[in-house]
NUFI-690709 format. One record per residue (C-alpha): residue number from 0; residue in one letter; chain; x, y, z. Coordinates in Angstrom, 1 decimal, padded with zeros to 4 digits. Each point is the difference from the previous one (the first is absolute). Layout:
REM residues N
     n   res   chain       px       py       pz
   NUM     A       A        X        Y        Z
...
This chain:
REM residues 262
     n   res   chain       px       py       pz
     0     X       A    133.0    323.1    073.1
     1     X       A   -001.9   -001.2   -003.0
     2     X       A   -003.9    000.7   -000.6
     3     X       A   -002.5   -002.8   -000.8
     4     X       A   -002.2    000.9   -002.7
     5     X       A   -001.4   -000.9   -003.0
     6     X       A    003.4    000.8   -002.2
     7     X       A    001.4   -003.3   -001.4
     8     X       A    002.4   -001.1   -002.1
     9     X       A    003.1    000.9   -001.8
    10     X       A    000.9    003.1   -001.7
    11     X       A    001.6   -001.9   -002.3
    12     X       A   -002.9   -002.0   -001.2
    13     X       A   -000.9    001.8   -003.3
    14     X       A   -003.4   -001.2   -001.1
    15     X       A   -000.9    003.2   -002.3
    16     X       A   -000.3   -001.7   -003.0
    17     X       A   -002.6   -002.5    001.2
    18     X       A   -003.4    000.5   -000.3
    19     X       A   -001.4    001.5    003.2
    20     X       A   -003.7   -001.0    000.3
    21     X       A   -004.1   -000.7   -000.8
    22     X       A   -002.1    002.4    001.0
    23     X       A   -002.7   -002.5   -001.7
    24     X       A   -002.7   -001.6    002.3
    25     X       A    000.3   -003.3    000.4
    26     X       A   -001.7   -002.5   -002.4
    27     X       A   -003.3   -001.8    001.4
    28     X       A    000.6   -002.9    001.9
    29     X       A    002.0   -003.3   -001.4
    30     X       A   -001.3   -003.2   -000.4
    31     X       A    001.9   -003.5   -000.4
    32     X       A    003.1   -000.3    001.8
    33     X       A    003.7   -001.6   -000.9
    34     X       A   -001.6   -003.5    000.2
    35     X       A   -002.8    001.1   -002.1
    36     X       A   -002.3   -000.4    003.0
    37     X       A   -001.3    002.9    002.4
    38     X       A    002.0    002.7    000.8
    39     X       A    002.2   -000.5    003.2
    40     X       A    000.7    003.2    002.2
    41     X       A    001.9    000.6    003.2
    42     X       A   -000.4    002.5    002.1
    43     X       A    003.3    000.7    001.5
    44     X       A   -000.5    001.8    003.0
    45     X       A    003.8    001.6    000.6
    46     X       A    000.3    000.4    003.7
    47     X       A    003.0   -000.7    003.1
    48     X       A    000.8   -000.8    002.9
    49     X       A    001.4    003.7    001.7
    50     X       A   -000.5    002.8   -001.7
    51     X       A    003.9    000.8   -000.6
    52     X       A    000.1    003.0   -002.6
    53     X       A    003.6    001.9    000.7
    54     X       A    003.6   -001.9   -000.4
    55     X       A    002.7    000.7    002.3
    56     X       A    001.4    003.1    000.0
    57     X       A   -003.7    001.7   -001.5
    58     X       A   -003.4    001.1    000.9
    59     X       A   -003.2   -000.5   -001.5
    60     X       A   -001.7    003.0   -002.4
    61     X       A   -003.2   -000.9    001.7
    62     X       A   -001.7   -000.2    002.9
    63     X       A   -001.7   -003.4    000.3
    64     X       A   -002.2   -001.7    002.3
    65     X       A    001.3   -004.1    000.8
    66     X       A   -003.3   -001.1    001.1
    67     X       A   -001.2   -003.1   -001.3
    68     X       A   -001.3    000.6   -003.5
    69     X       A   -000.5   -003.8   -000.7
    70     X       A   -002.8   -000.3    002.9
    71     X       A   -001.6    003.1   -001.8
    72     X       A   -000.2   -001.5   -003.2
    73     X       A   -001.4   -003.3    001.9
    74     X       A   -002.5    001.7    001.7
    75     X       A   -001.2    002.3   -003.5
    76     X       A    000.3   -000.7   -003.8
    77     X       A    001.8   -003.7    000.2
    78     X       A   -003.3   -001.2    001.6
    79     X       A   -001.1    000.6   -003.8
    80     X       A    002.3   -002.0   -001.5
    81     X       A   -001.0   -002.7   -001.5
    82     X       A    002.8   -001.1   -002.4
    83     X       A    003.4   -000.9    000.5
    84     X       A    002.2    002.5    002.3
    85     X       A    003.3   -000.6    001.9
    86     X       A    001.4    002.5    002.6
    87     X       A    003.8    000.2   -000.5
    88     X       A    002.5    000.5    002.2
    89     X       A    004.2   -000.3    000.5
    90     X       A    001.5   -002.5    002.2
    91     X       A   -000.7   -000.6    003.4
    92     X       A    000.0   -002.9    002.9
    93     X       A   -003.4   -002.2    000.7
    94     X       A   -002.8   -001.1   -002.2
    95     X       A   -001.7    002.2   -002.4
    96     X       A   -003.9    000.1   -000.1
    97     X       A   -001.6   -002.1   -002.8
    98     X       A   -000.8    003.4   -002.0
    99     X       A    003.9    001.2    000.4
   100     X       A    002.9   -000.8   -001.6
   101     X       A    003.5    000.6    001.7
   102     X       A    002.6    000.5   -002.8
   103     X       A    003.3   -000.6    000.1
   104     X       A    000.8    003.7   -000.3
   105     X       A    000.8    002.4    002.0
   106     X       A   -002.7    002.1    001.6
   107     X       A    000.7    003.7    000.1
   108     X       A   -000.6    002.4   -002.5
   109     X       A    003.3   -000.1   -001.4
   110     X       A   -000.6   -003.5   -001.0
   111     X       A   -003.0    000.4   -001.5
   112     X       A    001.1   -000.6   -003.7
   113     X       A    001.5   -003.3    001.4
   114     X       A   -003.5   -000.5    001.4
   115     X       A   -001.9    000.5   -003.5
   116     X       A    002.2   -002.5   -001.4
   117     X       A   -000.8   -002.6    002.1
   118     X       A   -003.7    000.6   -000.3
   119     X       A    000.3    000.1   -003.5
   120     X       A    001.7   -003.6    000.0
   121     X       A   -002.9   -001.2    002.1
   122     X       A   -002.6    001.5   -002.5
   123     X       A    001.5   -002.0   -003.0
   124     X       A    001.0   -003.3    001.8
   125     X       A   -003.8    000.2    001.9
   126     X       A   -001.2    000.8   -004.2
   127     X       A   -001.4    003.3    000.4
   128     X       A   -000.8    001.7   -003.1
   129     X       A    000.0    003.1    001.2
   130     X       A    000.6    001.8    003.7
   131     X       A   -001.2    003.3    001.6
   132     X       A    002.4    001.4    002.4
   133     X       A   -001.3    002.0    002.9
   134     X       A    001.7    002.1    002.6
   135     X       A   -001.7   -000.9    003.6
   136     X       A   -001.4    003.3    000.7
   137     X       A   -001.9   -000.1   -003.4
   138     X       A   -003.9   -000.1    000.3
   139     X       A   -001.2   -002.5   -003.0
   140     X       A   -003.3    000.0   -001.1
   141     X       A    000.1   -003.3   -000.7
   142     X       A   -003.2   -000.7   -002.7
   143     X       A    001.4    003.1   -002.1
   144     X       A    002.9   -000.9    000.2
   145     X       A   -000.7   -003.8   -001.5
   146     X       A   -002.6    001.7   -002.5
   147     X       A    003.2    002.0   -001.9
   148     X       A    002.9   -002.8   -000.6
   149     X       A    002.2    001.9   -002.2
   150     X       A    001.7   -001.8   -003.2
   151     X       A    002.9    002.2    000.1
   152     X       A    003.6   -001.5    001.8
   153     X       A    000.2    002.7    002.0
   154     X       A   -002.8    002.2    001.2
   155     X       A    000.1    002.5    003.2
   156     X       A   -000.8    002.8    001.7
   157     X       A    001.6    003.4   -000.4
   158     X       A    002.9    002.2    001.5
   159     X       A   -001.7    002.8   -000.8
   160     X       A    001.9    001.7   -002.4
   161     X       A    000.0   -000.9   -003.7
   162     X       A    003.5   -001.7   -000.6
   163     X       A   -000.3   -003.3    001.9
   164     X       A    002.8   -002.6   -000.4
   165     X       A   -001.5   -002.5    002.3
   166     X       A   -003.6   -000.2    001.9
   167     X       A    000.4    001.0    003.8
   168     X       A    000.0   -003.5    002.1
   169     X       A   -003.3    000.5    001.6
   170     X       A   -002.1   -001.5   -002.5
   171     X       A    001.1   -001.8   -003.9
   172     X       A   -000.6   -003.0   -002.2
   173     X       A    002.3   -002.3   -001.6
   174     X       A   -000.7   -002.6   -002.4
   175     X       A    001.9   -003.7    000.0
   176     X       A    001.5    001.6   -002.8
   177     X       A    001.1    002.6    002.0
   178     X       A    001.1   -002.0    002.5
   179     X       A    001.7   -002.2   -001.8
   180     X       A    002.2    003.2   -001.5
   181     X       A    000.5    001.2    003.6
   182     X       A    001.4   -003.6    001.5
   183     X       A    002.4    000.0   -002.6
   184     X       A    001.1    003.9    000.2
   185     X       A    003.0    001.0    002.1
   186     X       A    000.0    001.9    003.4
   187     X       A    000.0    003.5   -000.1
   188     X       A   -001.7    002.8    002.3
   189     X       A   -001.0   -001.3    003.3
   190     X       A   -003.3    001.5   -000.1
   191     X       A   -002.5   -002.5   -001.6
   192     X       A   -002.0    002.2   -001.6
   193     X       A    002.7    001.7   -001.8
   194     X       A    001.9   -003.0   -000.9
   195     X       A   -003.2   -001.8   -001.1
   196     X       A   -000.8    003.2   -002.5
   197     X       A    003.6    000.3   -001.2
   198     X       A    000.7   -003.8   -000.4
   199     X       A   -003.2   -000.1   -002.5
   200     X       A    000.7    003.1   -001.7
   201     X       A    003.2   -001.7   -001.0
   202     X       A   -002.2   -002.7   -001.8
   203     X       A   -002.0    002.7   -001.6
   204     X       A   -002.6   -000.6    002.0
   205     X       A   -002.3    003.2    001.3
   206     X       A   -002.1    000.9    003.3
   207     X       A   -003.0    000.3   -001.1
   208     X       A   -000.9    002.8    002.6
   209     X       A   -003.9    000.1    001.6
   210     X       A   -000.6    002.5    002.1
   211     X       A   -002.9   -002.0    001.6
   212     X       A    002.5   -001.5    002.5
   213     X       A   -000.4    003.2    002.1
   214     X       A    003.1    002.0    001.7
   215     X       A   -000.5    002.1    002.3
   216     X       A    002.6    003.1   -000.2
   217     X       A    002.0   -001.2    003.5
   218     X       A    001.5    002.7    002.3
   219     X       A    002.8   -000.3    002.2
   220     X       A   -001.9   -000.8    003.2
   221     X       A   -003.2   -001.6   -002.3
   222     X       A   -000.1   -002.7   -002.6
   223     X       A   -003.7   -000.6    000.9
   224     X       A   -003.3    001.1   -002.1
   225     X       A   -001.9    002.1    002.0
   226     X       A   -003.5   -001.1    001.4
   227     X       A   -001.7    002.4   -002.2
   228     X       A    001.8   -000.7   -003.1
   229     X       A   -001.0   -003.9    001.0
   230     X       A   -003.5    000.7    000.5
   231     X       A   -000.8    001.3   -003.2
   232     X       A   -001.3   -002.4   -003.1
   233     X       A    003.4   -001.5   -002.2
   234     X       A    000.3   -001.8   -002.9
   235     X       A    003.5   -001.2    001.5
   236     X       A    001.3   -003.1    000.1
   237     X       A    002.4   -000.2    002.4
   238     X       A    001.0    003.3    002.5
   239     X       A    003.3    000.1    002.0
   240     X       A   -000.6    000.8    002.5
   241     X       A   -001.9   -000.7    002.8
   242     X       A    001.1   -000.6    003.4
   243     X       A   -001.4   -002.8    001.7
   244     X       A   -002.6    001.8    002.0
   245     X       A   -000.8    001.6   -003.3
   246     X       A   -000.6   -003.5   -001.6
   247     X       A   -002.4   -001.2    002.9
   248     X       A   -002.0    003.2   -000.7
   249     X       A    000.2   -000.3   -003.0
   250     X       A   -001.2   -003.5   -000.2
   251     X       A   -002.9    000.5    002.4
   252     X       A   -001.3    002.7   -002.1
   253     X       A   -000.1   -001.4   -003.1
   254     X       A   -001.7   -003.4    001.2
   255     X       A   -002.5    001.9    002.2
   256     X       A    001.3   -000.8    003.4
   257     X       A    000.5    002.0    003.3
   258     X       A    003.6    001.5   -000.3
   259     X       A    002.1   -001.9    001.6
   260     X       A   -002.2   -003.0    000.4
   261     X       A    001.6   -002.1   -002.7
C-alpha cells in the first residue's frame, strides 16, 4: 500500500544543472498590463468537489478534515475581495455558481496538474496578465496581498528548506508569460505544484521564493496554525492554513465583530 505525501515525481527526472531558485523579494508592484492598459489579475481559488487525497490501493500521509473549506472562505477573507477571483473545481453534474468554474478535469488530487492546466487555459483565453493560485484552506489578506504584485514569473512561498525546485501549491504567481510556457510544456508529475516548478525550471525560469506566504510546519494529525500563532501581529500575506472555524474567527477579529457573528 502506497503513502500519499508530498514526494512527486520521477527519479529519473535530473534537473541538477538548472538553476534552483530567488531568494530575492519580489519587485514593487507592476503597472501596465499585456494590452498596455491596467493590470489584469485572477485570483484562482483551487478547490473540489470531495476531498479525495489517496488512490486505490494507498492511504493518505495526513490526517485531513473534509469540511467545507469553500463556505469558510465565503463567510471570511473573500468577503474582501474586490477584484477578480474564480473558485476552481474538476468535473461534476449540475450548474456551477456564477463565482465557480467546473473544469473539464478530473477532480481529485491526483488530477490536480490536469486541473492547473485547465485554469491556466482559462487565464490566457479570459486575458489575464497574471494569476495567483490559492489553495482553499489558505487565509489571504486580501489588501496586502494586492499592495505587493510581484514582477517575477514565478514567485511563492517556501518548503522550508533551502533547495526548492518548485513553490508548494498552497500559494504562487505566474505571469502570462509563464503561463504561456506552461500551456505549451508536456505532462509530467501529477502534483501541480511540482510539475508547475519543474516545467518552468526547464525554460530557465526561477521561483522567486517569499516567505511572506506563511506555512505553518503541518503534523500528521494537524496542518492548521494554531490560535495563538494566529493571534499574534504578521506581516504575512497569505497563511495555510486555517480551518474554516479558524477563518470565521479570524475574520471577526480583525473587522471588529463578535466571534462568530460574521
Amino acid at each position: 500500500m502506497g503513502t500519499v505525501g508530498h514526494q512527486f515525481g520521477s527519479a529519473s527526472d535530473d534537473l541538477s544543472e538548472l538553476p534552483r531558485y530567488n531568494r530575492a523579494q519580489p519587485a514593487p508592484a507592476v503597472g501596465k498590463g499585456q494590452a498596455g492598459g491596467e493590470m489584469k489579475i485572477l485570483l484562482a481559488i483551487f478547490s473540489c468537489h470531495l476531498y479525495q487525497y489517496a488512490a486505490a490501493g494507498e492511504r493518505d500521509w495526513f490526517t485531513r478534515t473534509t469540511v467545507d473549506r469553500i463556505q469558510g472562505i465565503r463567510d471570511s477573507w473573500l468577503k474582501d475581495v474586490t477584484g477578480d477571483y474564480k473558485i476552481f473545481k474538476g468535473r461534476s453534474a449540475g450548474t456551477p455558481p456564477p463565482d465557480e468554474i467546473w473544469l473539464d478535469a478530473g477532480d481529485d488530487y491526483h488530477h490536480s496538474t490536469e486541473k492547473i492546466r485547465k485554469v491556466i487555459r482559462y487565464a490566457l483565453d479570459q486575458g489575464y496578465d497574471y494569476i495567483c493560485k490559492v489553495d482553499d484552506d489558505v487565509w489571504v489578506y486580501y489588501d496586502r496581498l494586492m499592495e505587493n504584485i510581484p514582477t517575477s514569473d514565478y514567485v511563492g512561498g517556501g518548503l522550508g528548506w533551502e533547495v526548492a525546485s518548485f513553490s508548494p501549491g498552497y500559494t504562487y504567481w505566474l505571469s502570462h508569460r509563464a503561463m504561456e510556457l506552461l500551456d505549451k510544456s508536456p505532462a509530467g508529475c501529477w502534483g501541480e505544484d511540482r510539475w508547475v516548478g519543474e516545467a518552468l525550471m526547464r525554460q530557465r525560469i526561477r521561483c522567486t521564493i517569499d516567505n511572506r506566504y506563511h506555512l505553518v510546519k503541518p503534523t500528521r494529525t494537524n496542518q492548521y496554525i494554531s490560535d495563538a500563532e494566529l493571534d499574534r501581529p504578521n506581516g504575512w500575506l497569505t497563511i495555510h492554513s486555517l480551518s474554516p472555524d479558524q477563518m470565521r474567527r479570524h475574520y471577526a477579529s480583525l473587522h471588529g465583530d463578535p466571534v462568530g457573528q460574521v
